[in-house]
Every structure is written in C-alpha cells, then in structure tokens.
N, C-alpha and C positions, 0 to 999 in steps of 0.2 A: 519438233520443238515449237514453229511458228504456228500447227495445227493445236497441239496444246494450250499454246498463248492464247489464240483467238477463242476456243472455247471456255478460257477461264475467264476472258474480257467478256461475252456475250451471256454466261451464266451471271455474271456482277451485274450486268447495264438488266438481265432477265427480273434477277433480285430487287432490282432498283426500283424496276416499272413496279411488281408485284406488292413492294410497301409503301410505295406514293399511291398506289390505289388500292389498300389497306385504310391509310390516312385519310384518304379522299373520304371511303367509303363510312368512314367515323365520322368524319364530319360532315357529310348528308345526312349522317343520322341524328346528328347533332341538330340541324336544322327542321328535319324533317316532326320534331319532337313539335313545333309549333305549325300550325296552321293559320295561312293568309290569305285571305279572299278580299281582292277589289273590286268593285260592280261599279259602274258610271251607268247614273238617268239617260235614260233612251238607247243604250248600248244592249243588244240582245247577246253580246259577251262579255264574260267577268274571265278574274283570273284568281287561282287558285296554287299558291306557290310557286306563282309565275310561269305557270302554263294557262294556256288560251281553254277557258269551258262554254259551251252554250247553255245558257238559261235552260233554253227547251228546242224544240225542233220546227218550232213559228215562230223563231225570231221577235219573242218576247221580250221587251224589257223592262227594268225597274222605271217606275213614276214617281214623280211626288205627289201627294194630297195633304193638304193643310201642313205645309211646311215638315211632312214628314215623308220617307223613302218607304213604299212599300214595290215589294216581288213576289215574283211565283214564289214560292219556300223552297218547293224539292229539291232543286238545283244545290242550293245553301244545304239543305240539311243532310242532303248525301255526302257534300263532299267535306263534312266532318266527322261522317259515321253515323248519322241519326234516321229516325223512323218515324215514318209518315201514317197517319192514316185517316182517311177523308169519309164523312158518314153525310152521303148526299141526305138522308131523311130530313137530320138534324142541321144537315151544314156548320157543321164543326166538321176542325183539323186537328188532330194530336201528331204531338211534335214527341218525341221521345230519345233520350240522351242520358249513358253513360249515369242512369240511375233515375235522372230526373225527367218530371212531366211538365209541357206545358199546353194547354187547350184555349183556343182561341176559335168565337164561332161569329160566321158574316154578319155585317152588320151590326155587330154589339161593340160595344166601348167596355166590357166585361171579360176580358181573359181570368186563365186559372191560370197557377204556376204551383206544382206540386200541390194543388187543391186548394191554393191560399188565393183568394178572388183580387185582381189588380185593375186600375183603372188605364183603360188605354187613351191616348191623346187624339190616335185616329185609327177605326175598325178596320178592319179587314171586308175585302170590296171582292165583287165580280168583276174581272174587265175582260170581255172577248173572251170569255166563255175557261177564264183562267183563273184562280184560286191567288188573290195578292193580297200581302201578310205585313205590317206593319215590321220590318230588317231588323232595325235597332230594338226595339222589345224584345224578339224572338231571340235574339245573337245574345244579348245581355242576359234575356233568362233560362241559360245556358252558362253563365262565365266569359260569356265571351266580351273583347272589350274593343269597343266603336272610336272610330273618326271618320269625322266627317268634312270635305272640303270644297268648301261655297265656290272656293274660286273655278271648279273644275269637274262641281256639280259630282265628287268619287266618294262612295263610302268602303273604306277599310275594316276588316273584322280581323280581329289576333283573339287563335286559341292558343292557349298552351294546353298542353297535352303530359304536364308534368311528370304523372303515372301513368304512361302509357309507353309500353315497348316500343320499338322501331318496327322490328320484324321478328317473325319466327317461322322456323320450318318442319313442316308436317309430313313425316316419310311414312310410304308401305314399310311394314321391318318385315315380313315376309321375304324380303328379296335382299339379296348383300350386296347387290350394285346399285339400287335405289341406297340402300345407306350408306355407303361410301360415298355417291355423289353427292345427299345430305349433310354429312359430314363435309365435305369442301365447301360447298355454298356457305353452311352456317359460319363455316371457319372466316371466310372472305368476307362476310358481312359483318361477324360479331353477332351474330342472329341466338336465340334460343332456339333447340333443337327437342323434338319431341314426336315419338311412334304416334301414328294412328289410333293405338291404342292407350296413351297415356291421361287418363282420368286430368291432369292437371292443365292439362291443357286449357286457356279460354278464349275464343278468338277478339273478345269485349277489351282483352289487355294490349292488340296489336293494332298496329297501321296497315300492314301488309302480311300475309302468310304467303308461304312459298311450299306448293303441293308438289310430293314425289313421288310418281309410283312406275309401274312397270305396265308397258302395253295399255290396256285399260283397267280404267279407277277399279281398285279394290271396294267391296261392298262397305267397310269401315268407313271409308274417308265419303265415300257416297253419304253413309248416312250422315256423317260429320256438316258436310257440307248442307243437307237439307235441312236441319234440326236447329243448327245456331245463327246468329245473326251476322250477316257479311254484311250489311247494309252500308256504304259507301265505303267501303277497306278494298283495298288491292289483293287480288289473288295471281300470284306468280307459279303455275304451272311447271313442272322439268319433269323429263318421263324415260327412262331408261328402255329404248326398245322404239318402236312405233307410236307417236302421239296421235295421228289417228283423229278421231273425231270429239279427242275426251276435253280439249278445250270449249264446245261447245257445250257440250255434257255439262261442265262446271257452269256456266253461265247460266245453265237451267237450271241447277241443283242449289246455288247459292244463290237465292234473292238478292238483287240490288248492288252486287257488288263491282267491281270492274276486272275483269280477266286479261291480263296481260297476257301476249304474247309468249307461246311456251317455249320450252328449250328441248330439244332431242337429243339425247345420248345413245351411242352406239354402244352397246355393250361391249367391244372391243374397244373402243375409246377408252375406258376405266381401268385398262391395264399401264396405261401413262398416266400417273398423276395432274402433270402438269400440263399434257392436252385438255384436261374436263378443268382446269383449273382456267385457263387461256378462256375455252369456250364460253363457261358461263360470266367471265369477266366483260367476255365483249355481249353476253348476253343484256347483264346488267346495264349495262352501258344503254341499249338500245332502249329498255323500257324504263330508263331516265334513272335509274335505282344509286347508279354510281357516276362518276362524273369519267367522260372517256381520256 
C-alpha cells in the first residue's frame, strides 16, 4: 500500500514538473515573439534577448560619428533573421528583411529603403577594414523601434515579431520513431509540426525549427535546408539513432543560421514515452528554449 502511495505521490509531483514547464515553455514563447538587442559604444558586445553576442571576432565595436551610433551591421542583421550582401565593386550593402529592402552605399548620405531614395544624417564609413552602418536608420527601416541613452552611451532595438511563429518542427515521416519523437517535442513546445515533405511549410514564418530525422539527414530535409533561407533562425537538430556528423552537415547546408546542440534518441528510448519526454525537456533547457 505504502509502494502504491509513493508512486501516486511521485506520478502528481512528475505531472506537476511536466505543466509548469508546459507554462514556462508558453511563455518563452510569448517573449520570444519580440526581439531585444542592446549595444553600448566601445563595447565589442551586445546583447540579444539577454544573452551575451560578439559583434565579430576582432572585437569590434559600435562608435559614434556626428552624434550618431554607427556598427558593423551583420551582427544586428542576423540576429533578427536578415540578409546581408556586400558588392565590394560598388561598395553598397543590401540589407534584406521579412519582404523588405534596404541599400545603403559608403560614403554617401543617400540610402534606398524599398527603392524610395532617403536622406541620411551620417554615411556609412570604413573603420579598420570593417563595414559601419548608421544602427538607428537600418533598425527603423526595418520596423524596428530605437532608444537611446546618453547617460550610458546604450542603444536599445525592439522588434516585434507579431506574425511570426515561435517554433516549428520538421521530421523524416519515413521513419515512425522520428515521428513519434516529433510528435512529443511539438506537443511540449506548442510548436507547428510538418513532414519534410509538406509544401506548406516556410522557414520566413519561424524563429527556430527543430530538424528530425533518423541516422543521417534524409535527401529532402538536405535539400530543404540548402534552398531556403535560415539566415539568423535557430536550427534545433533531434536524431533518432546516431547523430553523427549531421549537425555539422546542417551548419553547411543552411547558410547563416545558428545550429544548436542536437539531441540523440535511442531508438529503444521511444518505447517510454515519458523518457523522450524528460530528455528532450532537459534538452530544451540546455539550449535556453525553455526555462529549467
């Protein structure tokens, strides 16, 4: 009777954990729906939903000139999902976002923004052989909305992200242990779930996808991964079998994106529900997705 008791107490307190990080993981989601980058002058790091980013990898940082914050851009433009492209002939930057364009070339007080000519307050400069971009024009012609604070030398960037998913998960359906783990991840996230091969799929609607397959990447999700734009989204890897070498694989195949740390599932593992349930909870956890 007392072995009974204890396991109806430790299924409750199991239950308990499993919808407070349910909750939890909604309301990451909830948060995650907007994007916050802080940069401080002379600081060669910002922060990005209050995780620590490096500008670049030589400890670059934002400057003023003429009373205005200019930075490298990349840095900024990945980590809201945007696309960079640099035409050393011309020396213009194309910045590109979630529909919209905007070009800006060194030296000129002449940006585009979706091809509409605007006049800038201060160009865009060489400094140390680095590419820096007037922050507040670029963030603004985008949606995005600026503060700035004298006292502490910080500028703040909020995107909202209004139409745009949290997460979604992208399984092999060739394999019925890649789907059933699909199936638990999407469930614990609240995530959209969708085959390899679901035409509806678009990665432009997510923050993050979470790739499933079996052994090594199926030639679909291969292609997937080459063909669409990952450009500053989180790609969360789980692999039913040996993961192997395919996280790196992904990191080749998806330009620009960030590859989190994958998760391995034993194929014996999938016969407990509630083991692949545990694992990818403490998964999540680890690569910051859910609060632990």
């Amino acid at each position: 009777m007392k072995r009974l008791l204890y396991l109806a107490v430790s299924f409750l307190i199991a239950a308990s954990v499993m919808a407070a990080s349910a909750v939890s993981v909604m309301a990451d989601a909830e948060r995650r729906s907007e994007t916050v980058i802080t940069m401080q002058t002379e600081n060669p790091v910002m922060q990005v939903n209050g995780i620590d980013v490096s500008i670049d990898d030589s400890g670059t940082a934002p400057v003023i000139r003429d009373g205005r914050t200019l930075m490298p851009i990349r840095a900024f433009a990945e980590s809201i999902g945007a696309n960079v492209v640099w035409n050393g002939s011309q020396r213009t930057v194309l910045i590109t976002y979630n529909g919209k364009r905007t070009q800006l070339t060194i030296d000129s007080e002449i940006a585009y923004v979706d091809y509409e000519a605007k006049t800038l307050d201060v160009p865009p400069s060489i400094i140390n052989n680095r590419t820096f971009l007037p922050i507040r024009f670029v963030a603004e012609s985008f949606g995005c909305d600026v503060d700035w604070n004298g006292d502490t030398s910080e500028i703040t960037i909020f995107l909202q992200k209004e139409n745009i998913q949290h997460a979604a998960v992208v399984y092999e359906a060739d394999s019925n242990g890649v789907c059933r783990a699909a199936e638990i991840i999407a469930d614990l996230l609240g995530a959209d779930l969708y085959s390899a091969e679901d035409a509806d799929f678009r990665s432009d609607d997510y923050d993050t996808i979470f790739v499933g397959y079996s052994d090594g990447l199926p030639e679909n999700i291969k292609e997937a991964l080459e063909t669409d734009n990952y450009f500053g989204k989180h790609i969360a890897p789980f692999c039913v079998g040996d993961i192997g070498e395919s996280e790196r694989e992904i990191s080749l195949l998806a330009t620009g994106a960030y590859v989190e740390d994958g998760l391995e599932i034993k194929t014996d593992d999938l016969e407990n529900e509630a083991d692949v349930l545990s694992a990818a909870a403490a998964w999540l956890s680890h690569i910051r997705l859910i609060q632990p």
